[in-house]
C-alpha positions as CSV (number, residue, x, y, z in Angstrom):
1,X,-12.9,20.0,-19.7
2,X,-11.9,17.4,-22.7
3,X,-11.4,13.9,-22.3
4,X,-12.3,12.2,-19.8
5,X,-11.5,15.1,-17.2
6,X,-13.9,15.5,-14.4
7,X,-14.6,17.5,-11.5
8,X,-15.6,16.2,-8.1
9,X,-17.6,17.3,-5.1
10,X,-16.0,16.2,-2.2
11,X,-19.4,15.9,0.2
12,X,-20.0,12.5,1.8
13,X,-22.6,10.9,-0.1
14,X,-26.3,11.2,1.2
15,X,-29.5,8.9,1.4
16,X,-28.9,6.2,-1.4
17,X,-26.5,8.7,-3.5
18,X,-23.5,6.7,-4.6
19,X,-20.1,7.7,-3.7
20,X,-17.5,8.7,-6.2
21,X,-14.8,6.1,-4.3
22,X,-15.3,2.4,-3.3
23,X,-12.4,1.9,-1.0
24,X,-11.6,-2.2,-1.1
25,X,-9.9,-3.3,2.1
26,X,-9.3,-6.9,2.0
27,X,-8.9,-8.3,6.0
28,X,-7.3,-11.3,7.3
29,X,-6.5,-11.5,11.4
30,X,-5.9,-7.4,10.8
31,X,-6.5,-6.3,14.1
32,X,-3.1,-5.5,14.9
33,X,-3.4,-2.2,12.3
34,X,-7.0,-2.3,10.6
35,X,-8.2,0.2,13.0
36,X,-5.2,2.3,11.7
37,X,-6.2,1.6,8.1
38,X,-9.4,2.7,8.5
39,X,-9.1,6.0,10.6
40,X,-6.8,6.7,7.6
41,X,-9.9,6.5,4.9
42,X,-12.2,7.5,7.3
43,X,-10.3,10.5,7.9
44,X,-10.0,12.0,4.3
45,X,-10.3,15.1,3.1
46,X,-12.1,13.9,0.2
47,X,-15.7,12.4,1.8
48,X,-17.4,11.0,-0.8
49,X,-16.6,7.5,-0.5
50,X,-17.7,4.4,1.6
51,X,-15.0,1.6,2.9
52,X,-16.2,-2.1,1.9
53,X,-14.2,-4.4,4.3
54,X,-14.5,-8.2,2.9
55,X,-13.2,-10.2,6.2
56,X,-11.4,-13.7,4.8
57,X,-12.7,-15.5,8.2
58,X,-10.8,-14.2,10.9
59,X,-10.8,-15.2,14.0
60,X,-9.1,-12.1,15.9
61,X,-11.0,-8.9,17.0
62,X,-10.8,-7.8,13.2
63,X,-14.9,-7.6,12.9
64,X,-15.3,-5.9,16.5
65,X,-13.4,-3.2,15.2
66,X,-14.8,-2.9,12.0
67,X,-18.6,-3.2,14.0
68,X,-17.5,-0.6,16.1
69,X,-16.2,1.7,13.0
70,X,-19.5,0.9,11.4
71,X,-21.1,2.1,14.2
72,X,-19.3,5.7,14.1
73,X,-19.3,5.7,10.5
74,X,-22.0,4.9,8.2
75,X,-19.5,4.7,5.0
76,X,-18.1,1.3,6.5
77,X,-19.6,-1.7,5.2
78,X,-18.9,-5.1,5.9
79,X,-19.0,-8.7,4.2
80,X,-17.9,-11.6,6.1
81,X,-16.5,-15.0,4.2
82,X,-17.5,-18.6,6.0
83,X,-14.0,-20.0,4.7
84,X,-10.6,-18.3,4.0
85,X,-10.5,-18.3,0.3
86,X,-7.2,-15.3,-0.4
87,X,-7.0,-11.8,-0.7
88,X,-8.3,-12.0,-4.6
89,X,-11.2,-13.4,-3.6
90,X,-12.2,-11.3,-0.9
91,X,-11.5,-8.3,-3.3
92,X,-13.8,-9.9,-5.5
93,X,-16.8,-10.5,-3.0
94,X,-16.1,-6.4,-2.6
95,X,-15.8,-5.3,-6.0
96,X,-19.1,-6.6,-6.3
97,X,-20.4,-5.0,-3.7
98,X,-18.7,-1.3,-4.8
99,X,-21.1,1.4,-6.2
100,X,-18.0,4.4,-6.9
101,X,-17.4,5.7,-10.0
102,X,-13.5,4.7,-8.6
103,X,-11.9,1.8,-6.9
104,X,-9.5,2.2,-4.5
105,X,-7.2,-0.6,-3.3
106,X,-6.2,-0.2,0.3
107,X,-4.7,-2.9,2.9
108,X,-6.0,-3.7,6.1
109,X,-2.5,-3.2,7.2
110,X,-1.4,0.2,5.8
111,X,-2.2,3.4,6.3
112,X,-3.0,6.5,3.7
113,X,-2.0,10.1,3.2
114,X,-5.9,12.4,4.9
115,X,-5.3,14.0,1.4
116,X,-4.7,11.6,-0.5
117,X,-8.1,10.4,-2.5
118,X,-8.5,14.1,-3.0
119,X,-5.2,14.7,-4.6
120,X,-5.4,11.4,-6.8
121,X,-8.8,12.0,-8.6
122,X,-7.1,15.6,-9.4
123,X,-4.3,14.0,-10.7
124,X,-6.4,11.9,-13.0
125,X,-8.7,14.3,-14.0
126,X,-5.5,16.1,-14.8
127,X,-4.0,13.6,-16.7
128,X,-7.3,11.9,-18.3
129,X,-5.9,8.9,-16.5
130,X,-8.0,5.5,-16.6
131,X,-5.9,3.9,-13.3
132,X,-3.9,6.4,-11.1
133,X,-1.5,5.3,-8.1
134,X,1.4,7.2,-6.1
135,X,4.4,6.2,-4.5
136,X,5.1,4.2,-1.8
137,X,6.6,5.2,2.0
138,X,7.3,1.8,3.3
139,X,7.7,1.4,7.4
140,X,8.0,-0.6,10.2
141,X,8.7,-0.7,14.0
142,X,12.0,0.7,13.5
143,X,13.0,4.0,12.5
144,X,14.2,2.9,8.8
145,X,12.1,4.1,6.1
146,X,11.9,3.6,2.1
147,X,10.1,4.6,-0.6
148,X,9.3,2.6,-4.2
149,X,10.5,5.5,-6.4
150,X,14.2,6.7,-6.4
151,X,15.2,10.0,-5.6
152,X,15.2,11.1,-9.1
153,X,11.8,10.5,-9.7
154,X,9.4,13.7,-9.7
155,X,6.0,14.5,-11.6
156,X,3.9,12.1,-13.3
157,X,4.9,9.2,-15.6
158,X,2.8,6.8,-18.1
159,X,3.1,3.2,-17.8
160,X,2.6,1.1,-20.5
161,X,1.7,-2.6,-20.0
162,X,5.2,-3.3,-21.3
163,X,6.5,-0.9,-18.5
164,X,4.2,-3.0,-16.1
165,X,5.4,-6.3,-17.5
166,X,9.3,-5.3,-17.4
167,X,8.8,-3.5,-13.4
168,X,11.5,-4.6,-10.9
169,X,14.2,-6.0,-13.6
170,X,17.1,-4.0,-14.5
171,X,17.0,-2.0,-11.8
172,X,14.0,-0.4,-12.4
173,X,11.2,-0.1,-9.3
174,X,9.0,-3.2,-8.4
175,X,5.8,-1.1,-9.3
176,X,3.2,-4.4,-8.9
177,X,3.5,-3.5,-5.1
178,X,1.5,-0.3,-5.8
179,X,-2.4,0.0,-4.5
180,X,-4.3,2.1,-7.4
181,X,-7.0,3.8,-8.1
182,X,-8.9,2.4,-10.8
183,X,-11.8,3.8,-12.9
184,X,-14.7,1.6,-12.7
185,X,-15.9,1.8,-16.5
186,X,-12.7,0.3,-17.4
187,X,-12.9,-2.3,-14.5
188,X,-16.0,-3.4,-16.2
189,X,-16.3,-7.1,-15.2
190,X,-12.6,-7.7,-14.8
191,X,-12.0,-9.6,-11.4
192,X,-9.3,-10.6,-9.6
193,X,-8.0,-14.0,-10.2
194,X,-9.2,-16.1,-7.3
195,X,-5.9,-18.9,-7.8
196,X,-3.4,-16.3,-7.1
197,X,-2.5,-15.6,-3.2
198,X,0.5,-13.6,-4.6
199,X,0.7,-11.3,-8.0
200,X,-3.0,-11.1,-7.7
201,X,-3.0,-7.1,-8.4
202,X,-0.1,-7.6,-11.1
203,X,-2.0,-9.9,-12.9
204,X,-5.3,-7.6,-12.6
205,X,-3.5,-4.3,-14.2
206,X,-1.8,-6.1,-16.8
207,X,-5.4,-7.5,-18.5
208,X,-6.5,-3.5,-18.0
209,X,-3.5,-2.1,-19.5
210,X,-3.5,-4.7,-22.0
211,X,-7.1,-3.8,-23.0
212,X,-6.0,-0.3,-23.5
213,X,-6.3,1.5,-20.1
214,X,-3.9,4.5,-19.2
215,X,-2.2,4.0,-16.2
216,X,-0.5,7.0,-14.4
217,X,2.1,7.0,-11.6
218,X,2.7,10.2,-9.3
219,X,5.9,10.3,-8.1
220,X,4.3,11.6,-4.1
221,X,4.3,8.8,-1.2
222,X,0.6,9.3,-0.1
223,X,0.5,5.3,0.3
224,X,2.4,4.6,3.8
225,X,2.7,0.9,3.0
226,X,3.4,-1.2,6.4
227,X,6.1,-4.2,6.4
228,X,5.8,-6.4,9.3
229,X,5.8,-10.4,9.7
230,X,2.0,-10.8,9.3
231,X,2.5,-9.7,6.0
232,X,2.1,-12.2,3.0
233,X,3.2,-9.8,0.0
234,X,7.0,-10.9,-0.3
235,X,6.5,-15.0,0.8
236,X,6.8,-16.9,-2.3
237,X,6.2,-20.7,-2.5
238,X,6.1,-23.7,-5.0
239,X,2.9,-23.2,-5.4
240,X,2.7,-19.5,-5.5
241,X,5.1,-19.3,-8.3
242,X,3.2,-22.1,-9.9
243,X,0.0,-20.5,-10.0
244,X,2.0,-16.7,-11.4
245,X,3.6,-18.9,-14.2
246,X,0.3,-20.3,-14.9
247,X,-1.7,-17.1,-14.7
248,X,0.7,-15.1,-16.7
249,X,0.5,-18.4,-19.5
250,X,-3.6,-17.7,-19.7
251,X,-3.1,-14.0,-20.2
252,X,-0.6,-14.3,-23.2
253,X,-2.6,-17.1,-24.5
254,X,-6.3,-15.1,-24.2
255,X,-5.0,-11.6,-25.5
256,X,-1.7,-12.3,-27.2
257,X,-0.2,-12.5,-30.0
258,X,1.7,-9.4,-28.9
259,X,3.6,-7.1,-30.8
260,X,7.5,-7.8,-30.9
261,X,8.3,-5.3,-27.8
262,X,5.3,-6.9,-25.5
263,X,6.2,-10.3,-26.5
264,X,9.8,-10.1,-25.2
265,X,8.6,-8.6,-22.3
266,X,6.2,-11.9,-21.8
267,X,9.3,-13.9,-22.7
268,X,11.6,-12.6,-19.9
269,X,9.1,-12.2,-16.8
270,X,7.6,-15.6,-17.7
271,X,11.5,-16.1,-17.5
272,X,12.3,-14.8,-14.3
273,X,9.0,-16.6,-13.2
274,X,10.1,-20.1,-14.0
275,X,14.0,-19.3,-12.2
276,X,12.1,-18.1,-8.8
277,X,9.8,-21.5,-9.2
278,X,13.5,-23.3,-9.8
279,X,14.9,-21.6,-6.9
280,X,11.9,-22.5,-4.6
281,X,12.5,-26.0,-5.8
282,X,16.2,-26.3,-4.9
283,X,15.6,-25.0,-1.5
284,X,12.8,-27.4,-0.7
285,X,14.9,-30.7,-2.0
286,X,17.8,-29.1,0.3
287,X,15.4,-29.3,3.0
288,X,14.6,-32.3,2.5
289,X,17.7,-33.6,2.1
290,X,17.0,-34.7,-1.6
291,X,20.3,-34.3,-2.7
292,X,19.4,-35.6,-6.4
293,X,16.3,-33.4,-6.9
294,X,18.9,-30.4,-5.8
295,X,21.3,-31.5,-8.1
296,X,18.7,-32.0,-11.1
297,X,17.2,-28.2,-10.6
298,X,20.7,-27.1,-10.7
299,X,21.7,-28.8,-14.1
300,X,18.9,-27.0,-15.3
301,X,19.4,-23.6,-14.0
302,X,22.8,-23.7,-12.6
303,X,22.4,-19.6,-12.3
304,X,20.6,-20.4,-9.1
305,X,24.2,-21.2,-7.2
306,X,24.8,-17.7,-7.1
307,X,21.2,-17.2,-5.7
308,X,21.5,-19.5,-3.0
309,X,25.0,-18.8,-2.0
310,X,23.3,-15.0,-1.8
311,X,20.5,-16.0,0.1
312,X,22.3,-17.7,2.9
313,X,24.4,-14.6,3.1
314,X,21.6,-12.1,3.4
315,X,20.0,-14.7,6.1
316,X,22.9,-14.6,7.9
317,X,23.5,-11.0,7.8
318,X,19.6,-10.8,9.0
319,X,20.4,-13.2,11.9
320,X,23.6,-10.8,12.7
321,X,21.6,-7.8,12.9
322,X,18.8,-9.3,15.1
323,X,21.4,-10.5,17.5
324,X,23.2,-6.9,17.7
325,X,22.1,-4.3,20.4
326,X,18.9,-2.9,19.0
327,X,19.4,0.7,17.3
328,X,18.4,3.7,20.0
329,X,15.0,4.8,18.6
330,X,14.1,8.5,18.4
331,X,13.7,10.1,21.8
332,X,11.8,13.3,20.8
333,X,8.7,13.5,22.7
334,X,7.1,16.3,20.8
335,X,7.6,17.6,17.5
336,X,6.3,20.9,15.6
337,X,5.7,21.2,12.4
338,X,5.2,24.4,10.6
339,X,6.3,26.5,7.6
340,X,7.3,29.1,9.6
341,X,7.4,29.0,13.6
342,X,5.9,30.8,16.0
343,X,8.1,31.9,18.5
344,X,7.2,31.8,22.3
345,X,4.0,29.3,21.1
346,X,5.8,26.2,21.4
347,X,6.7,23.8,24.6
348,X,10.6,24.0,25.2
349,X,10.6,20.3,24.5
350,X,9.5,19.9,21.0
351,X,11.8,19.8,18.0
352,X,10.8,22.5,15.4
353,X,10.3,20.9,11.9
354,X,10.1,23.8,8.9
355,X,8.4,22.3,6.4
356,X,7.9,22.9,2.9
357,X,4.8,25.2,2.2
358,X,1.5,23.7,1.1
359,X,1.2,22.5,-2.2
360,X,-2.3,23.4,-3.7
361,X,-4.5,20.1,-5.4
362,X,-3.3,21.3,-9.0
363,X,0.2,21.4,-7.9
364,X,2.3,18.7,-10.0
365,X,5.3,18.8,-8.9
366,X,5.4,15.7,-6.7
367,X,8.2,14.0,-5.0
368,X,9.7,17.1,-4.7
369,X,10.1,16.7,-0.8
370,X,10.0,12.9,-0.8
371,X,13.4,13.3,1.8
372,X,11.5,15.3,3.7
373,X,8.6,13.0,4.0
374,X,11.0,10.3,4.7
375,X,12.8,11.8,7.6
376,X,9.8,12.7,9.2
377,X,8.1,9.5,8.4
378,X,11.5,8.1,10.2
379,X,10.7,10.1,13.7
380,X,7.2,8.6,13.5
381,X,7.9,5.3,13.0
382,X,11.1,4.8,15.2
383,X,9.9,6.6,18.2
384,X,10.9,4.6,21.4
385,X,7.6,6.8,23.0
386,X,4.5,8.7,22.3
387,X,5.4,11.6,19.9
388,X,3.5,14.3,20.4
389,X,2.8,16.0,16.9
390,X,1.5,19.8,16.6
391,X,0.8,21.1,12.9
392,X,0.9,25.0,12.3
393,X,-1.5,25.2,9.3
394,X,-2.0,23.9,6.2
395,X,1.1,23.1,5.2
396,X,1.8,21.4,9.1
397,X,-1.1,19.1,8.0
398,X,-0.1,17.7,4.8
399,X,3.5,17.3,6.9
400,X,2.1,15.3,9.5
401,X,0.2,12.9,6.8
402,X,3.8,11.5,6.4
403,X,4.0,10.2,10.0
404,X,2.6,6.8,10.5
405,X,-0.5,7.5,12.9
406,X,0.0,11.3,12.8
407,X,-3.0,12.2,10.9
408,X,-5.1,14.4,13.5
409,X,-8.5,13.6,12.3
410,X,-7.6,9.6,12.0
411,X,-5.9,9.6,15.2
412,X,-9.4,11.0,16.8
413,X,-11.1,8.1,14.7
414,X,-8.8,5.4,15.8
415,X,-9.4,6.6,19.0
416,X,-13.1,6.0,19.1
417,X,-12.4,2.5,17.4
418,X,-10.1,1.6,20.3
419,X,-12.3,2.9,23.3
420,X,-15.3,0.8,21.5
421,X,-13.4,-2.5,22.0
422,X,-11.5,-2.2,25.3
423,X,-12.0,-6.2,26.3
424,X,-11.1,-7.2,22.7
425,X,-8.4,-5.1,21.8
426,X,-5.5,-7.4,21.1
427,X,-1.6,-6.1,21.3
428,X,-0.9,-3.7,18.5
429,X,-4.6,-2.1,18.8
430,X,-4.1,0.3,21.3
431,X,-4.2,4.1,20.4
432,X,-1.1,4.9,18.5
433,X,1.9,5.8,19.7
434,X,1.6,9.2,17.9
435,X,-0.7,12.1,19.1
436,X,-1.3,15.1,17.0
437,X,-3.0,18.4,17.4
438,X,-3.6,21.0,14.9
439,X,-3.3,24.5,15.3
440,X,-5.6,26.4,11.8
């Protein structure tokens, strides 16, 4: 191999042997879907890893379901907080904690692909990659589903730190929501940066890419990324925005001066920084009835009329669709999925999915299917009753990994989580509404 290519053994580590992956899972009142999150690493093809779970002080049945994963599981580790100090510095209390050769970022709220650790390190080894992450499939309760990349997006692609800087202007995808990998040489001793609640992982790739680390982005979904309203990745505030405008100040100031591309980069995020903390400003003096302060923050940014006359028509066209009649969810009650189907094997009642054939670990071309994902991530999500998934082989499996909760061996896992909590287990915890079995 050349480079920094490397080949890994996919046993679960034994005795005091370190694992290859550290998976950081930051929790805070998670109990609604951390049992979820961690079937999802638990149940991975690739074993090598242990799950350290830094608990922010909750106050829900978060730590009885990680205790009772702990129990199951000897790879899950825990570190409680006395106070709530943010999501960057309960990453922190973990990364110090980590012994893998690779970090891996996952939310307490989201769920993973059983493949995808596996197909990841591949992909870095592949591409002598330094910090590797894959799309996103973003779901909720409903049956609409998303992903980060376009349609047009396939492969791998490079991103530069003036990529990272420039992500989610022009039209281009918002890539600081992404949750990488991250080799740990290159970590080093760079931490998260305990002021920020929001932009904390932004700010944490841009010093690494910055210092020189190559960043890779595969263009498959393995990252089913959860939107609900627990969640506090899209709430900005005054201070928020502050603390970004301030952190993104320290970096240019501690590694800059840039070169004429990077520094225009700086120039128009710090840009777009300062209008959000305007905007955030203007609607907090309308609150308040501060009519002067509103009129002040427009005379200095009088592009934020547009904003706000946009804003109260997107909040209005959200209040419209929550008063309509609710969307019929899906009302298959089991679904199939195979390359090829079996005739005469199959309950009348299920709904036959083909699906595309199994795509070996060395296989590159990803995001090939990402519609296919998609709509089957869609009959998952939205389904108004338990959906009964059946995988026909390999390429069933990797199919069903799309589905939110259809991953047979995490749906046994968050099984045994559930069972082990029964008094505790708060709405939201309950087995999911998905049930797989796998035919070989």
């Amino acid at each position: 191999m050349s480079g920094r290519e490397q080949s890994f053994e996919a046993a679960a580590p034994s005795g005091d042997a370190p694992p290859i992956v550290s998976v950081i899972m930051a929790n805070y009142q998670g109990a609604a879907h951390i049992g979820a999150a961690l079937a999802s690493v638990l149940g991975q093809t690739f074993s090598s890893l242990e799950v350290i779970v830094s608990d922010d002080a909750s106050s829900d049945a978060s730590l009885a379901i990680v205790q009772a994963a702990m129990r199951s599981d000897s790879r899950v580790r825990l570190i409680e907080a006395p106070a709530n100090g943010g999501p960057a510095r309960a990453r922190n209390r973990a990364l110090e904690a980590a012994r893998g050769a690779w970090i891996a970022i996952v939310d307490s709220d989201d769920i993973i692909h059983p493949e995808r650790l596996e197909r990841l390190l591949a992909a870095a080894a592949r591409l002598e990659a330094d910090i590797v992450a894959d799309d996103l499939l973003t779901f909720s309760d409903g049956p609409e589903v998303s992903t980060l990349l376009d349609g047009t997006r396939t492969g791998a692609f490079s991103v530069t730190a003036r990529d990272w800087i420039a992500a989610g202007s022009a039209g281009t995808p918002a890539l600081g929501y992404v949750k990488p990998l991250i080799r740990r040489t290159v970590l080093g001793e760079a931490r998260y940066d305990e002021t920020l609640r929001i932009g904390e992982d932004f700010d944490l790739l841009l010093r690494l890419l910055l210092g020189g680390a190559r960043f890779q982005m595969i263009a498959e979904p393995w990252y089913l990324y959860r939107r609900h309203g627990g969640s506090i990745s899209h709430r900005l505030s005054i201070a928020t925005m502050a603390a970004m405008i301030t952190a993104q100040q320290a970096v240019a100031e501690k590694l800059g001066p840039f070169e004429p591309a990077l520094a225009e980069a700086f120039a128009e995020r710090l840009a777009g920084l300062r209008h959000g903390l305007d905007f955030e400003l203007l609607v907090a003096a309308l609150k308040r009835g501060r009519v002067g302060e509103a009129i002040g923050v427009l005379g200095r940014d009088p592009g934020l009329l547009s904003r706000l006359v946009g804003s109260a028509g997107d909040r209005l066209r959200r209040e419209a669709a929550r008063l309509r009649p609710a969307q019929p969810r899906t009302t298959t009650r089991a679904l199939h999925l195979a390359e090829q189907a079996r005739p005469g094997s199959l309950d009348e009642a299920a709904v036959v999915e083909t699906v595309p054939p199994y795509p070996s670990p060395s296989d590159t071309s990803w995001g090939r299917h990402r519609a296919v994902w998609m709509r089957l991530a869609g009959l998952g999500a939205g389904a108004a009753q338990p959906l009964n998934v059946s995988c026909d082989g390999a390429a069933g499996r990797y199919a069903a990994g799309f589905i939110p909760g259809a991953m047979p061996a995490a749906v046994a896992v968050a099984s045994a989580v559930n069972d082990a909590i029964p008094a505790r287990r708060p709405s939201g915890v309950a087995a999911s509404a998905v049930q797989a079995e796998v035919t070989p």
